[in-house]
C-alpha positions as CSV (number, residue, x, y, z in Angstrom):
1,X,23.1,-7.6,19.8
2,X,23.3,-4.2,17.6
3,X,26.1,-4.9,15.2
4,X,27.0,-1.0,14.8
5,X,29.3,-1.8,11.6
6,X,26.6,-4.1,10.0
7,X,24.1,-1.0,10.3
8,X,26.0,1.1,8.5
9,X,27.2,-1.2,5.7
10,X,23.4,-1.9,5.3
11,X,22.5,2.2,5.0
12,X,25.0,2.5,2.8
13,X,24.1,-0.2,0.6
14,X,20.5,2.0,0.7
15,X,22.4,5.2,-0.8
16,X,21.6,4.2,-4.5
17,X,20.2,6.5,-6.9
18,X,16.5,6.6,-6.1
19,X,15.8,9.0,-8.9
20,X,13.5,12.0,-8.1
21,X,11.8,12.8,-4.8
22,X,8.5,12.3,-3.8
23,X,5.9,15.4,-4.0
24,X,4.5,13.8,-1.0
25,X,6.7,14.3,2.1
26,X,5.1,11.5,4.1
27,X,6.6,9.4,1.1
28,X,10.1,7.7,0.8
29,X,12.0,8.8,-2.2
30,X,11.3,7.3,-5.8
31,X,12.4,3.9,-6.5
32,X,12.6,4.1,-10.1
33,X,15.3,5.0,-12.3
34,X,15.2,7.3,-15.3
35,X,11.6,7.7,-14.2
36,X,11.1,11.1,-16.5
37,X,12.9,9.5,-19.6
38,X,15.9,12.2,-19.5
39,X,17.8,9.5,-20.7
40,X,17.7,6.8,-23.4
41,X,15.2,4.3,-22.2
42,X,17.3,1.0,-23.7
43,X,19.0,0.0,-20.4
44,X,15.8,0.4,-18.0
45,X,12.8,-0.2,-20.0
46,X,12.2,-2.5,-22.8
47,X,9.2,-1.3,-24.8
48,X,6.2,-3.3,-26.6
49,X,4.2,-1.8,-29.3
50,X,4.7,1.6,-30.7
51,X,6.4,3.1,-27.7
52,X,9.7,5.5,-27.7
53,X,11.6,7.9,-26.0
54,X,10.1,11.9,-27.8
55,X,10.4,15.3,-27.3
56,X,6.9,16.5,-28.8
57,X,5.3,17.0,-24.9
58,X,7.3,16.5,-21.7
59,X,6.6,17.7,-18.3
60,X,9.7,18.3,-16.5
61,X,12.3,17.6,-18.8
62,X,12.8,17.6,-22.6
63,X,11.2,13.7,-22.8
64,X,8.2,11.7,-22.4
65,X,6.9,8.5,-23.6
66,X,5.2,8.5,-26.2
67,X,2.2,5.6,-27.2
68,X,-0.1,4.8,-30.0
69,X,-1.8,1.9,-31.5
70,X,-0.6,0.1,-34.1
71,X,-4.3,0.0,-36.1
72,X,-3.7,-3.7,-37.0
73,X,-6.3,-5.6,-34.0
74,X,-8.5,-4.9,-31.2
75,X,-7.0,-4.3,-27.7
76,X,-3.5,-4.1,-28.8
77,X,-0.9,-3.0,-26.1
78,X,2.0,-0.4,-26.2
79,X,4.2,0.8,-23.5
80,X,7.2,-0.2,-21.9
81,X,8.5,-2.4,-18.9
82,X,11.3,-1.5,-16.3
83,X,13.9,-4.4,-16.5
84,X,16.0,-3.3,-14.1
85,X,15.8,-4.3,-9.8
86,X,13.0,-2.7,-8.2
87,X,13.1,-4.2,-4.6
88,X,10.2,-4.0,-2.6
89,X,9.2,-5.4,1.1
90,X,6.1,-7.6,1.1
91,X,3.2,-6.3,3.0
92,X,3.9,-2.9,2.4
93,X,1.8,-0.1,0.7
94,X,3.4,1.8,-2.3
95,X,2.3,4.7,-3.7
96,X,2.2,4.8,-7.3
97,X,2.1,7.8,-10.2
98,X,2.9,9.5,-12.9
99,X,1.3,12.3,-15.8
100,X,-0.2,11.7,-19.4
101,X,-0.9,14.1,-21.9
102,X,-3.3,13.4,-24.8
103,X,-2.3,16.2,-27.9
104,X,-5.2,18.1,-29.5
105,X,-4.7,16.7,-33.1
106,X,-4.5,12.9,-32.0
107,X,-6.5,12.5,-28.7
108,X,-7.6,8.9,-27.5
109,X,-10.7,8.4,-28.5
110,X,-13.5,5.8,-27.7
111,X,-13.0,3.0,-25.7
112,X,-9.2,3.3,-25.3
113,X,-7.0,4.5,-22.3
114,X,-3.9,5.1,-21.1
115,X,-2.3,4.8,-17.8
116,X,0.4,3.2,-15.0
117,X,0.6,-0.2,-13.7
118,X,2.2,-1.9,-11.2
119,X,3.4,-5.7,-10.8
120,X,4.5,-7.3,-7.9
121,X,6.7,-10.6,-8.1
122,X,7.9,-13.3,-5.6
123,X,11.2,-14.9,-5.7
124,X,10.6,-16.8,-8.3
125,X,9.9,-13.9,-10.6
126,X,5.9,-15.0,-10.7
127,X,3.5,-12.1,-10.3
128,X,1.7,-12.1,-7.0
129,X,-0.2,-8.9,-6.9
130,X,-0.7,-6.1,-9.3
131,X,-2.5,-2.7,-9.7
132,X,-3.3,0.0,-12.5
133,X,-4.5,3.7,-13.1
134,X,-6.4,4.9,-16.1
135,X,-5.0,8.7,-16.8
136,X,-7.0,8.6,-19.8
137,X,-9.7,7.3,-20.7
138,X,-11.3,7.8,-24.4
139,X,-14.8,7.6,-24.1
140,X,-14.8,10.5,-21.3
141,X,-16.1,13.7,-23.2
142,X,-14.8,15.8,-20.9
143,X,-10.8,14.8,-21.2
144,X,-8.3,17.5,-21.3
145,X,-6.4,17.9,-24.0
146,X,-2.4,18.9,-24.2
147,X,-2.7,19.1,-20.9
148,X,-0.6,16.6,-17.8
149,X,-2.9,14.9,-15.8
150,X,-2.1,13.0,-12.9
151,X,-2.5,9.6,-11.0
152,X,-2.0,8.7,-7.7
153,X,-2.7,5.4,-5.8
154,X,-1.5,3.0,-3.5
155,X,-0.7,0.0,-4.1
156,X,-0.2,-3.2,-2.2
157,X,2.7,-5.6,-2.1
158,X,1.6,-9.0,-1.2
159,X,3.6,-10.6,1.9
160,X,5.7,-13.1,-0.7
161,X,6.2,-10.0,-3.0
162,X,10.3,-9.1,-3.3
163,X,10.4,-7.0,-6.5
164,X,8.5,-4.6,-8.5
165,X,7.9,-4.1,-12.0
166,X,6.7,-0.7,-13.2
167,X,4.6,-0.7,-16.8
168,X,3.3,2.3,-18.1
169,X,0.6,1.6,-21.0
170,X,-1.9,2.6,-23.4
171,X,-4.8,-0.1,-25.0
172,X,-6.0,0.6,-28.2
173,X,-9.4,-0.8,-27.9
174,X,-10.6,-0.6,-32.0
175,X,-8.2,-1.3,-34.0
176,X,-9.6,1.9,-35.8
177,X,-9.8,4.4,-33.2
178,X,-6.9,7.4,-33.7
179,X,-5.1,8.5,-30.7
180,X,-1.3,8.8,-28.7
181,X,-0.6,9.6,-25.3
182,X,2.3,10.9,-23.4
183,X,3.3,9.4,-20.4
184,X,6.0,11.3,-17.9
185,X,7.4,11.3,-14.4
186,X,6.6,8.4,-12.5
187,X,6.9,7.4,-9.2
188,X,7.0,4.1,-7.4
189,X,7.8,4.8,-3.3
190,X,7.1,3.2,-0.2
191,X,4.3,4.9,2.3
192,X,2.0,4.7,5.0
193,X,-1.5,4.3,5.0
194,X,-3.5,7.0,6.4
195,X,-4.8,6.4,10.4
196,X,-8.5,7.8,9.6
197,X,-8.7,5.7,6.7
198,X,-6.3,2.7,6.0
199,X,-8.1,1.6,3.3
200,X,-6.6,0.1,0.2
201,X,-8.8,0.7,-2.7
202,X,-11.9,1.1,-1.5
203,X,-13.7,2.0,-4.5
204,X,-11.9,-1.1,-7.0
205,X,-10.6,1.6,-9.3
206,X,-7.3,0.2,-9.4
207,X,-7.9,-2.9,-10.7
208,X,-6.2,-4.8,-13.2
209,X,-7.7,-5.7,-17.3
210,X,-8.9,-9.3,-17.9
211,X,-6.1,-10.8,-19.7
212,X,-3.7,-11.4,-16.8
213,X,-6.1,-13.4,-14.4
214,X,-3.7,-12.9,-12.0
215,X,-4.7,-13.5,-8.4
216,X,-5.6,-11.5,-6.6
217,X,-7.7,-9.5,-9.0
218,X,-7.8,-6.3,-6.6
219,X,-5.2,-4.3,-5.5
220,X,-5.3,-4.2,-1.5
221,X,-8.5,-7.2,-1.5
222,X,-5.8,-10.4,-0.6
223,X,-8.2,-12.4,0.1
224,X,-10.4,-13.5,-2.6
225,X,-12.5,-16.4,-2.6
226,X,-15.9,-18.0,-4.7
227,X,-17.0,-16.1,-7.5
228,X,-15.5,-12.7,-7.8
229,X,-15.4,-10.5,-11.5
230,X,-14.9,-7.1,-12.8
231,X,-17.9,-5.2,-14.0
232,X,-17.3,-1.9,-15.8
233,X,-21.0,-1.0,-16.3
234,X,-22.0,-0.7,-13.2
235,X,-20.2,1.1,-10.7
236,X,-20.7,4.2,-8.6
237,X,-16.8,5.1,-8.8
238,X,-15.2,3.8,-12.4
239,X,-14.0,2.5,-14.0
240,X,-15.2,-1.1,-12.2
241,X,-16.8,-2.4,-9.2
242,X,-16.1,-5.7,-7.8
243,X,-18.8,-7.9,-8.9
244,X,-19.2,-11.7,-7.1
245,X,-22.2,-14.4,-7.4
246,X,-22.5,-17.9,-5.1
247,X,-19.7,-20.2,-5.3
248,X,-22.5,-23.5,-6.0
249,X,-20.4,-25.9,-3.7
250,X,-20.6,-29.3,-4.5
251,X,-19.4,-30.4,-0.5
252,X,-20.5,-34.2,-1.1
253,X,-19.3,-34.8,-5.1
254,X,-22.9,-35.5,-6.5
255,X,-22.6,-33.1,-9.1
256,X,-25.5,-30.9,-7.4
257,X,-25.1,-27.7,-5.1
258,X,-24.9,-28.2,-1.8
259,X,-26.5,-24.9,1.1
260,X,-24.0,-22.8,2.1
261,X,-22.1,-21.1,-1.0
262,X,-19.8,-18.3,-0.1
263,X,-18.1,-15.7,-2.1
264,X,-16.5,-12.7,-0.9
265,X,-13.1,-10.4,-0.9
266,X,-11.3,-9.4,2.5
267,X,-8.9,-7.0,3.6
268,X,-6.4,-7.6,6.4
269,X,-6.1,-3.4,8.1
270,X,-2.6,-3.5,10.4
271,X,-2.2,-1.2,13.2
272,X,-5.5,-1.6,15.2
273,X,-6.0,-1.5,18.6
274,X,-7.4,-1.5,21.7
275,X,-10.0,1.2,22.1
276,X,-9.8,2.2,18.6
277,X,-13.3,3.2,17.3
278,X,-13.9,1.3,13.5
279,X,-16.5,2.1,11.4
280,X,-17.3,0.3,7.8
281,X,-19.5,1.0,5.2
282,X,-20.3,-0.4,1.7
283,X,-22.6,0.2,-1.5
284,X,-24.3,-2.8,-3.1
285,X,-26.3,-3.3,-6.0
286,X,-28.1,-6.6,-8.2
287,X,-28.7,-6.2,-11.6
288,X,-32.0,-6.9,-13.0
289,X,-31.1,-9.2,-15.2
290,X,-29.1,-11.3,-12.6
291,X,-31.3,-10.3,-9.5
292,X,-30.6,-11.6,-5.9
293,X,-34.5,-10.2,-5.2
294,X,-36.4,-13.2,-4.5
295,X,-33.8,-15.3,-3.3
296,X,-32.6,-16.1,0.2
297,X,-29.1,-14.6,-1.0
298,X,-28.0,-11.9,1.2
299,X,-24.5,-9.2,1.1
300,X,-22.9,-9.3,4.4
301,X,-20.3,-6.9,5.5
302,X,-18.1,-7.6,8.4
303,X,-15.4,-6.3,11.1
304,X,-13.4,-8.9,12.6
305,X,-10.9,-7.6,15.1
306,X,-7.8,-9.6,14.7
307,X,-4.9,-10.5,16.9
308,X,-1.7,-12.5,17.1
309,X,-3.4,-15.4,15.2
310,X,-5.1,-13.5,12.1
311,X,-7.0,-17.2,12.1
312,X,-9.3,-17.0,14.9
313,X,-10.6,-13.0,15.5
314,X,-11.0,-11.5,18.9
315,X,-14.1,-10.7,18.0
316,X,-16.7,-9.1,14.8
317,X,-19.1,-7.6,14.1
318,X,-21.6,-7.8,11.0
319,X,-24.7,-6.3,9.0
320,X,-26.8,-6.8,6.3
321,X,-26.5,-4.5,2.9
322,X,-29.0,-6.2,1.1
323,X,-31.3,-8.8,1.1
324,X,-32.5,-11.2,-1.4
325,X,-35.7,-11.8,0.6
326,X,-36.5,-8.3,1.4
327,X,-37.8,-5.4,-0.1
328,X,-34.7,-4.2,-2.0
329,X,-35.1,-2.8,-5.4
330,X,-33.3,-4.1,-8.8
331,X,-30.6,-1.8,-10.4
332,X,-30.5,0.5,-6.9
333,X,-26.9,0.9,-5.0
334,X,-28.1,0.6,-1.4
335,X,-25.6,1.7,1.6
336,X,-25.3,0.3,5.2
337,X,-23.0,0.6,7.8
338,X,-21.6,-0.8,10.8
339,X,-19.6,-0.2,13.6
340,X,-17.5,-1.3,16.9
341,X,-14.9,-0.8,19.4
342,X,-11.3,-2.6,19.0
343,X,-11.3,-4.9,22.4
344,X,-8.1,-6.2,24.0
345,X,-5.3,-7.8,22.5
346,X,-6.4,-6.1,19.0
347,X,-3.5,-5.4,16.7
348,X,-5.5,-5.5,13.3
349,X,-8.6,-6.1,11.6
350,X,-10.4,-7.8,8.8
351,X,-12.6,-6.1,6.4
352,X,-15.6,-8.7,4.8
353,X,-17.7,-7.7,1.7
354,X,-19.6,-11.3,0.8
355,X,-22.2,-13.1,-1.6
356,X,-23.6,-15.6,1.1
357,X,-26.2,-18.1,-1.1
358,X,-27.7,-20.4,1.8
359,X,-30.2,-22.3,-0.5
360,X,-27.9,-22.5,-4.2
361,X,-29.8,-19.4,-5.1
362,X,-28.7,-17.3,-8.2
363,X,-28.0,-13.8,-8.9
364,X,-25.3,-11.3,-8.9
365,X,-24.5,-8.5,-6.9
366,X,-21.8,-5.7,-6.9
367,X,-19.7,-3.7,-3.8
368,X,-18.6,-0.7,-4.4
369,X,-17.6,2.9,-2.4
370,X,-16.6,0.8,0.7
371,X,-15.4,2.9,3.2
372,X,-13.5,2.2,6.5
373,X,-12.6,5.1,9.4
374,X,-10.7,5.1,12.5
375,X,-10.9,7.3,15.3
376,X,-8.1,6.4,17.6
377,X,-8.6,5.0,21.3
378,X,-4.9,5.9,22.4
379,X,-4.3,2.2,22.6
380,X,-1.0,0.1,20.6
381,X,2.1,0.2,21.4
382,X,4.9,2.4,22.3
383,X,6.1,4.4,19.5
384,X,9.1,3.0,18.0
385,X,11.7,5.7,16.8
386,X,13.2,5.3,13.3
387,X,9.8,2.9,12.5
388,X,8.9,5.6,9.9
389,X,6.7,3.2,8.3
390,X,4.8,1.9,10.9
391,X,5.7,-2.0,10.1
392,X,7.5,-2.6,13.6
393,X,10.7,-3.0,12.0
394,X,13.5,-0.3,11.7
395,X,14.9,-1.1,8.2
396,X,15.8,-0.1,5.1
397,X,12.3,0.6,4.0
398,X,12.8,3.3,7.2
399,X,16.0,4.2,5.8
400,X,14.6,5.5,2.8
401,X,11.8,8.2,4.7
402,X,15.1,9.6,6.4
403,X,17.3,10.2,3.4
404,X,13.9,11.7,1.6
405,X,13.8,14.2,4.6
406,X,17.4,15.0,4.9
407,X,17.8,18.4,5.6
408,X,15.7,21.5,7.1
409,X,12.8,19.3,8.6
410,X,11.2,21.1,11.9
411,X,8.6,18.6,13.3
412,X,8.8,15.8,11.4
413,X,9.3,12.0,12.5
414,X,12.4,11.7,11.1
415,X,13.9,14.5,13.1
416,X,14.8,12.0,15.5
417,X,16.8,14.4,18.1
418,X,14.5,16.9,17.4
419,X,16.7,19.8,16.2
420,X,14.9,21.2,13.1
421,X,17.3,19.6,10.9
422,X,17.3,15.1,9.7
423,X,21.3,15.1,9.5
424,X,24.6,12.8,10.9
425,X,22.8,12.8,14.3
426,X,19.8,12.1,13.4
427,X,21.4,9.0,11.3
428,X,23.3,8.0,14.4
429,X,20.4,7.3,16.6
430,X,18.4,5.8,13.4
431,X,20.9,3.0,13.5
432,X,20.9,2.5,16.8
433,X,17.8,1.6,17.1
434,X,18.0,-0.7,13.7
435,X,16.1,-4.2,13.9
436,X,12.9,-4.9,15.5
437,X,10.3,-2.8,17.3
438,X,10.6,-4.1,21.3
439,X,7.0,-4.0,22.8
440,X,9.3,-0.6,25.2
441,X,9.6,1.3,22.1
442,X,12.8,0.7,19.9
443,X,16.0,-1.0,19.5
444,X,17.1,-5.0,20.6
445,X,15.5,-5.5,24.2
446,X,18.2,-6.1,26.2
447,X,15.7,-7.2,29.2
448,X,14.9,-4.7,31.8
449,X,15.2,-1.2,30.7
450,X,16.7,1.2,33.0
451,X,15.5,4.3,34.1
452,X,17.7,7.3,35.0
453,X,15.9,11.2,35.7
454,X,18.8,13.2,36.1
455,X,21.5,11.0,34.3
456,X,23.9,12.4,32.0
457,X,23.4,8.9,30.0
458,X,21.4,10.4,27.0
459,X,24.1,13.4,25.7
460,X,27.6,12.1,24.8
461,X,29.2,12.9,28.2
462,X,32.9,11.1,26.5
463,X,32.7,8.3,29.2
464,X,32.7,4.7,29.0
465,X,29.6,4.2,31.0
466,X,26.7,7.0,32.3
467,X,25.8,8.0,35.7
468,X,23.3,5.7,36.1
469,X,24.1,1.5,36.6
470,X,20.8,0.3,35.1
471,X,21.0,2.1,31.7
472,X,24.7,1.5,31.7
473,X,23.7,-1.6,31.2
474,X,20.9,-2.1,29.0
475,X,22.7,0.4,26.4
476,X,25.8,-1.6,26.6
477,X,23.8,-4.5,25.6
478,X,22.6,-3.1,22.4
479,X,26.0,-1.5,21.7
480,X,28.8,-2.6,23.5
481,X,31.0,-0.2,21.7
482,X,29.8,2.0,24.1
483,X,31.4,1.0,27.3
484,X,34.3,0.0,25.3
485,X,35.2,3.5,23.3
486,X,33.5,6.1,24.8
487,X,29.9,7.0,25.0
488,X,29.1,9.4,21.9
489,X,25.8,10.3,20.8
490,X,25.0,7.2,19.4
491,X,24.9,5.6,22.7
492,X,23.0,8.5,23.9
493,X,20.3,8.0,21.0
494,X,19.8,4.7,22.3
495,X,19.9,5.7,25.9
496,X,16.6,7.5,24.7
497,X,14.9,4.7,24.0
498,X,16.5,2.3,26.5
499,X,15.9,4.2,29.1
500,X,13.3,6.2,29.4
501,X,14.1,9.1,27.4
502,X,16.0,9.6,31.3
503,X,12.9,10.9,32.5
504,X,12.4,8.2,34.7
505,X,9.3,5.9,34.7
């Protein structure tokens, strides 16, 4: 049953400061406080290093961060953390931002960088995923200088994640190498991946540095498995590719490998289905040195089309990228690609880069540029009003994409009565349809929806009931404050979904 009052405490609990807005209006609104340093940084971010609060460069406001080495050891850290509450909601996407400045007269130099990172944190405060940006990077000759550049990346929050921790930074990599960077306006908001390409880093450049060996080691890549390693030489898109070598199993304990070593990274793609059209692609690349070449090794990609039990896929489908015992060349990024139709029952899939060593043979490989499209087969599920981001729940996480749109807002999703304007109204109907996404397209299913063409049951017609018995019914089972007090727009918001829109079936 809709609990009309529990809604509403539950928005309002959601009206906290959020801090600025998103420049991206498919984005909710910023989750971090005092994310432009307009005020003093003591009560929302502890700093480490030789980090503070300056007025030399800012962006947007008289303040920035400013960070610089301390010139007393190699790959010394300075930045700052956010100790206050960053909720998040665990399988979501997040994007992630924010603008550093290297001045003229002190610019990074060599191997040091500067840039944003991400942490993720399960309920016990333990780091479950995590993600970073290099702004900056020393060693690229070409850097700006006194000039804001900008990141921008999504980020995934693993399914046990419940809080965020936002850390901008900058590595001095030599002790001896000069340099300060300015860090300003960040953003951490919720977000959707896009249809054509859901991808979550699909070029590893939003990794994380060696020292945390925190699993998973790639932002988006959950599953992880074998063998798998940065390498920051060899990439076709830096600053890393994901690098993995056989896993050696020792199946039967007699200290010698036993056939079938696998390593490999997945990604699980939501919001797949029936009739969609997937297509996959991936780079791949041994190293001389560490060469497959010669070995029965092989790098498999792979589709498998998931449904309700992620465990056992509908169906997949595979291809080779290279092969060990083939004619593939040393130190060469070779591309392949495969593709296939979404079948029945498909709700997501699986994307496969692996190391598969059949015989305990060695060598190395690296993955890199992957690329995954979809062209749409009109398949899924009803839409679901209010779902904003697309996780078949209407929740606060939805809450937030309305309150970043409030106001003038022709065509957008949140528009929900379609007036040219996210307001009261459109609030009305968003929490009437609060909870879970029904298979019929919003609200709590109250069973069989009615259907009423010609039925004053979606406008507020100051009744206790509309003209039609059917959706009388199902609305007053979602809010029976309806047939109690009068019908007001909020019944007729979720007479819209209830029933048809009342255009009948």
């Amino acid at each position: 049953m809709f609990n009309r009052s529990l809604a509403v405490s539950l928005a309002a609990a959601a009206l906290v400061p959020f801090g600025v807005a998103s420049a991206d209006d498919s984005d909710g609104p910023n989750l971090l406080q005092n994310s432009g340093f307009e005020t003093p940084i003591t009560k929302t971010y502890a700093t480490f290093g030789n980090a503070s609060r300056n007025g030399e460069f800012a962006l947007s406001s008289a303040w920035s961060l400013k960070m610089f080495g301390c010139f007393c050891s190699p790959y010394n850290g300075n930045g700052a953390v956010s100790i206050y509450d960053i909720p998040v909601i665990g399988g979501s996407v997040y994007r992630v931002g924010a603008f550093a400045l290297t001045p003229s007269g002190d610019q990074i130099r060599n191997g040091s960088w500067g840039g944003i990172k991400v942490e993720f944190k399960d309920a016990a405060n333990t780091v479950v995923g995590l993600a970073e940006r290099r702004i900056l990077e020393g060693y690229d000759p070409d850097m700006p200088l006194e000039e804001w550049i900008p990141a921008d990346f999504i980020a995934f929050a693993p399914d046990d994640a419940v809080s965020a921790t936002i850390v901008p930074v900058y590595l001095q990599a030599d002790q001896n190498d000069a340099g300060a960077m300015y860090l300003d306006d960040m953003l951490l908001a919720s977000t959707k991946r896009d249809p054509a390409k859901p991808l979550v880093n699909p070029n590893f450049d939003n990794g994380v540095d060696y020292q945390y060996l925190v699993f998973p080691t790639f932002n988006g890549w959950s599953e992880q498995y074998g063998n798998v390693f940065f390498d920051d030489f060899n990439f076709i898109n830096g600053p890393h590719s994901a690098g993995m070598f056989g896993s050696f199993p020792d199946y039967d304990g007699d200290g010698q490998c036993d056939p079938g070593g696998v390593s490999g990274l997945g990604q699980i793609i939501p919001d797949i289905f029936e009739g969609d059209f997937v297509t996959l692609s991936m780079s791949a690349f041994t190293p001389a040195p560490d060469s497959i070449v010669g070995t029965d090794n092989y790098v498999l990609q792979k589709i498998e089309f998931l449904g309700d039990d992620i465990s056992a896929p509908l169906d997949s489908i595979a291809g080779t990228v290279i092969d060990g015992s083939g004619a593939f060349d040393n130190d060469t990024w070779n591309l392949a690609e495969i593709s296939g139709t979404a079948p029945a029952g498909t709700t997501s899939i699986r994307i496969v880069a692996q190391i598969v060593q059949p015989n305990c043979g060695t060598g190395s490989v690296r993955i890199d540029a992957v690329d995954v499209t979809v062209e749409s087969g009109g398949g899924g599920p009803a839409a679901c009003p209010g779902d904003f981001n697309d996780d078949g729940v209407v929740d606060g996480a939805d809450f937030g994409f309305l309150f970043a749109a409030w106001g003038a807002c022709a065509g957008c999703p949140e528009d929900l009565n379609n007036d040219g304007f996210v307001n009261g109204i459109d609030l009305g109907e968003f929490l009437a349809v609060w909870g879970d996404c029904p298979d019929d397209g919003g609200g709590d299913d109250p069973g069989d929806e009615g259907d009423c063409p010609d039925c004053d049951c979606c406008e507020a017609n100051g009744n206790t009931s509309c003209s039609d018995e059917a959706c009388t019914d199902a609305v007053c089972q979602v809010d029976p404050i309806c047939c109690q007090f009068g019908w007001d727009s909020i019944c007729a918001g979720i007479a819209e979904t209830q029933c048809n829109g009342c255009a009948g079936p």
